[in-house]
N, C-alpha and C positions, 0 to 999 in steps of 0.2 A: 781647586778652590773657586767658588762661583763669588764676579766682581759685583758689588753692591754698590749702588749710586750713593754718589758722595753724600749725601744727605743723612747716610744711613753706616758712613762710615764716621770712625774716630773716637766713636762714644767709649766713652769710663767702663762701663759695662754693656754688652748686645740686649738694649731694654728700651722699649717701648713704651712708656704710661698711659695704658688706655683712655678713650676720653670718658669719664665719668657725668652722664647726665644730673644737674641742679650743681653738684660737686666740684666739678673740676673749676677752676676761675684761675683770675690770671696770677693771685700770689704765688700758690699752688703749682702755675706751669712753670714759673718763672724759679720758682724752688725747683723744681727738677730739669731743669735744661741746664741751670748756674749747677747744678752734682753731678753733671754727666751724662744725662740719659734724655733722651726725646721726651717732653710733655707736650700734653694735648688735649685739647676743650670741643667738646660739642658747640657746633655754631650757636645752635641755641639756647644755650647758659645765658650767652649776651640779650638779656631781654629789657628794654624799657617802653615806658607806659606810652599811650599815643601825644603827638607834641614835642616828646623829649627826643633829646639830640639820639644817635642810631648810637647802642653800645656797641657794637659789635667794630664798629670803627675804633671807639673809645676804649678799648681790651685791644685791637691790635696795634693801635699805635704804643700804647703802654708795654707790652711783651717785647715788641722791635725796638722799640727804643731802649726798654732798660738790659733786656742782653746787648744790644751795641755797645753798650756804656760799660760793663762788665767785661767784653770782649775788649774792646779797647786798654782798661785798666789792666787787664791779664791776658797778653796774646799767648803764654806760652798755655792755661790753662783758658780756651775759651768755654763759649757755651753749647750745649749741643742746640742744634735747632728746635723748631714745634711744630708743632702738627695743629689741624682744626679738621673737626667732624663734620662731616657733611652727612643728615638724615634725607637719604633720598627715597622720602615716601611721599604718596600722593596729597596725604593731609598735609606737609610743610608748605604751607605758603608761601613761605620767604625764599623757598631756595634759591628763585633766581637770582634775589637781591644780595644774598652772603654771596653766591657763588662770585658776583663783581664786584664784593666787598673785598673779596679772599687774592683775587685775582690783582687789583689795585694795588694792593699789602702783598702782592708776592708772596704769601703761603708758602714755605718750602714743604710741608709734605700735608699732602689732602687727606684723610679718610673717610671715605664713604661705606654708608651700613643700610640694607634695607632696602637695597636695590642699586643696577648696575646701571650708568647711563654716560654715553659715549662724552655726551658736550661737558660734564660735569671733570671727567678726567682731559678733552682738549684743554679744557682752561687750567688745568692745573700744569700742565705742559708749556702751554703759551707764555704763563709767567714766570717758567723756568723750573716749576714743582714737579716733584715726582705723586703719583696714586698709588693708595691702600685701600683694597676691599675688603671686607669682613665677609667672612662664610662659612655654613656650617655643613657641606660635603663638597664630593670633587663635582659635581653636577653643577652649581652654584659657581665654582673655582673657573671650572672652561668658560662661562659664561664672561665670568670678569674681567677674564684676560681679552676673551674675542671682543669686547667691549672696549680694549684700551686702558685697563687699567695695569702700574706697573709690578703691582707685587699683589699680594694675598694674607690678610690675614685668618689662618685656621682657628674658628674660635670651637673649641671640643667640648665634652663632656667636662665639668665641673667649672666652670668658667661663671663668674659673676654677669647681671645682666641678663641679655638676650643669649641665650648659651644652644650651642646645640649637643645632639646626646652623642655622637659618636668619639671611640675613644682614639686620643691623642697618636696613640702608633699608626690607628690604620688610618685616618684621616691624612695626615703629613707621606705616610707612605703611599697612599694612592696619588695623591698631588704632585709628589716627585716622580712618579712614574712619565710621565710627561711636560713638569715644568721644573726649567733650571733657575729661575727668576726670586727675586726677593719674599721666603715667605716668613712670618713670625706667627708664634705658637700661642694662644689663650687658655688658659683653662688649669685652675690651682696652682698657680706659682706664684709663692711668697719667698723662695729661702734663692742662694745663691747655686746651690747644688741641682731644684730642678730648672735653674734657667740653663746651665750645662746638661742637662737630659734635653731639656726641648732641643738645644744645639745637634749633640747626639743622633737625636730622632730624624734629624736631617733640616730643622728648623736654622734659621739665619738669627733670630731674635725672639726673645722673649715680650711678650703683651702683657703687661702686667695691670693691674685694676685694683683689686677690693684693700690689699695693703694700705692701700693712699686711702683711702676714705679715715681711716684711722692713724690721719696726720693732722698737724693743728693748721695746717694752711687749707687743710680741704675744707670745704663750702659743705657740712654736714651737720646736726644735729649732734649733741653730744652726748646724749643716750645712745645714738645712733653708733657711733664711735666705740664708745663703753660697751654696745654689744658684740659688736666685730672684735674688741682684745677677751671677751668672755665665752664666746660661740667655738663653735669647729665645726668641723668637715658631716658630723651627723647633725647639726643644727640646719642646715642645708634644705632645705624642698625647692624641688624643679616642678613650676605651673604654668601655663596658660589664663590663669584668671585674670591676674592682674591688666595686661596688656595684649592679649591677646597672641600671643607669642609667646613661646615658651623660653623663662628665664629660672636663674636662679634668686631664691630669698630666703631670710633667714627666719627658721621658726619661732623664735620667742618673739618677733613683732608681729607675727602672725596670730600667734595665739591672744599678745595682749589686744588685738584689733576685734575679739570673740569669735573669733573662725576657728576652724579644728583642721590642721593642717594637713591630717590624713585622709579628710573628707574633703577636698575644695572641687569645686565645680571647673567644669574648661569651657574656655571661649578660644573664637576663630579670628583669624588675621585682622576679618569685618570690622571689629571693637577697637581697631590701634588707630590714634588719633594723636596726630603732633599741632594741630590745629589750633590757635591763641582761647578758642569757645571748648577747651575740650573740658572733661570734666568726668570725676568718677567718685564713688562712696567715699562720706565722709570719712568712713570705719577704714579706707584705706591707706588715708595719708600719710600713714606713719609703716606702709609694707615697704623695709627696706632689704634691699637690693645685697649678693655679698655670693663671691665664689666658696668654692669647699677649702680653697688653702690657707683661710684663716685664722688654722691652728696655730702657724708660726707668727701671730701678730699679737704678741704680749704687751704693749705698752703705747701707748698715743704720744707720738713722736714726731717731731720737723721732717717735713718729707726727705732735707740733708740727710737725716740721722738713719733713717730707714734707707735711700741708697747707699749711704758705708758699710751698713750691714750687710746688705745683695753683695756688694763687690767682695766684702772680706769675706763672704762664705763661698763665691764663686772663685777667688785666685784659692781657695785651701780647697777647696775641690778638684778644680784643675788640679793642683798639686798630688792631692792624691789619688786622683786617675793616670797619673805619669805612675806610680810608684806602681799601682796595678799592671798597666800596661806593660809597663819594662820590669816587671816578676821579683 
């Protein structure tokens, strides 16, 4: 059995909440750490205007503080910890400034996406945090580790966001070929059954994302939402238009934006901009974002209500891989 840093032990369920950009905010994290499972926000959710006090301070002291108070009220049930995103790309401007925001506030676990960079994982060390890197092959994977980062997240084929194409077996099986270290799985899991396949697969945790948009504490649009419990797995198109990188979206906001979704153009890394001046087609404000497993999200529900559902279908899973197992 490979030992997983505390940070990544004890949870309700092996589950991960990816961090949802615009999305994810602190009711939302603080909803999923109080049910059991790591929550986690993009550093750059926390945005305010120039003059105004730094949100990004104002969201962590709010998240530490009210799971402290929750921990305290309930030691036998505490909370699980949180995570914060770190986009380590050229256009972020601020990343110095989050990275000694995050650092300050002890972060217990960092995720970095969009590049791998040695100081950004010492600081998370220094304050006692363990690192996640996101990646989408083993190529990418060596890189992060020889960089210092302590685990890997495999984001595969069908995965909400920035996704990559490769599928979920061989991706996780080539990474184990050489790493025995903390890795969690991305890419179409909504039910309880395939967060025990990612396990299976050789995965430590499940990454989970697009579910949560279609919770009432996510920071989402409620069209938005109402798409995600009416869409599936063929609603899905994987493009580069949008961001320059290639993600998953959902075709009916595509279509209602007047594009034709089997016609879309591609663009190059060049076009990705996290930048406070950034800026893209009015037509596309409304292209939102959603992995393939959003077949099993029937209803817009407290993100509470959607982990009792993960756990209840993963202890009857497990259950009935025992009864397989032993014949």
């Amino acid at each position: 059995m490979r030992q997983l840093p505390k940070q990544l032990q004890g949870l309700r369920i092996p589950v991960v909440a990816s961090p949802l950009f615009i999305i994810s905010n602190p009711d939302l994290v603080i909803a999923q750490c109080k049910a059991g499972i790591v929550g986690s926000f993009p550093a750059l959710n926390a945005r305010e205007a120039a003059g105004e006090p730094i949100m990004l301070e104002a969201w962590l002291k709010r998240i530490t503080e009210e799971l402290d108070r929750h921990n305290q009220s309930n030691p036998d049930f505490p909370a699980a910890p949180f995570a914060v995103n770190q986009i380590v790309h050229r256009s972020n401007a601020r990343l110095e400034r989050d990275i000694e925001i995050c650092h300050k506030w002890k972060v217990p676990i960092w995720i970095t996406s969009l590049g791998a960079r040695v100081e950004v994982n010492e600081a998370a060390h220094d304050c006692g945090g363990i690192s996640l890197h996101d990646i989408i092959n083993n190529r990418f994977a060596r890189k992060a580790i020889e960089k210092g980062a302590d685990g890997l997240i495999a984001v595969a084929a069908g995965a909400g966001g920035h996704a990559g194409a490769q599928s979920p077996l061989a991706l996780i099986s080539e990474i184990r070929e050489w790493f025995n270290g903390p890795v969690l799985l991305s890419g179409a899991i909504s039910t309880g059954r395939s967060i025990l396949a990612a396990q299976a697969m050789g995965a430590d945790l499940a990454y989970i994302g697009s579910p949560f948009i279609a919770t009432e504490e996510a920071n989402a649009d409620q069209a938005y939402k109402q798409m995600i419990v009416e869409s599936g797995a063929e609603d899905i198109v994987y493009s580069s238009l949008f961001t320059g990188v290639h993600g998953n979206y959902l075709k009916p906001s595509i279509i209602r934006a007047g594009m034709d979704p089997d016609n879309l153009e591609t663009a190059d890394a060049s076009s990705m901009n996290f930048g406070e001046g950034r800026s893209k087609p009015k037509s596309w404000k409304e292209i939102w974002g959603a992995g393939q497993g959003i077949g099993a999200v029937k209803d817009v529900v407290p993100a509470r209500a959607l982990v009792d559902r993960l756990a209840q279908e993963y202890d009857a899973a497990k259950a009935e891989m025992r009864e397989i197992v032993n014949g």
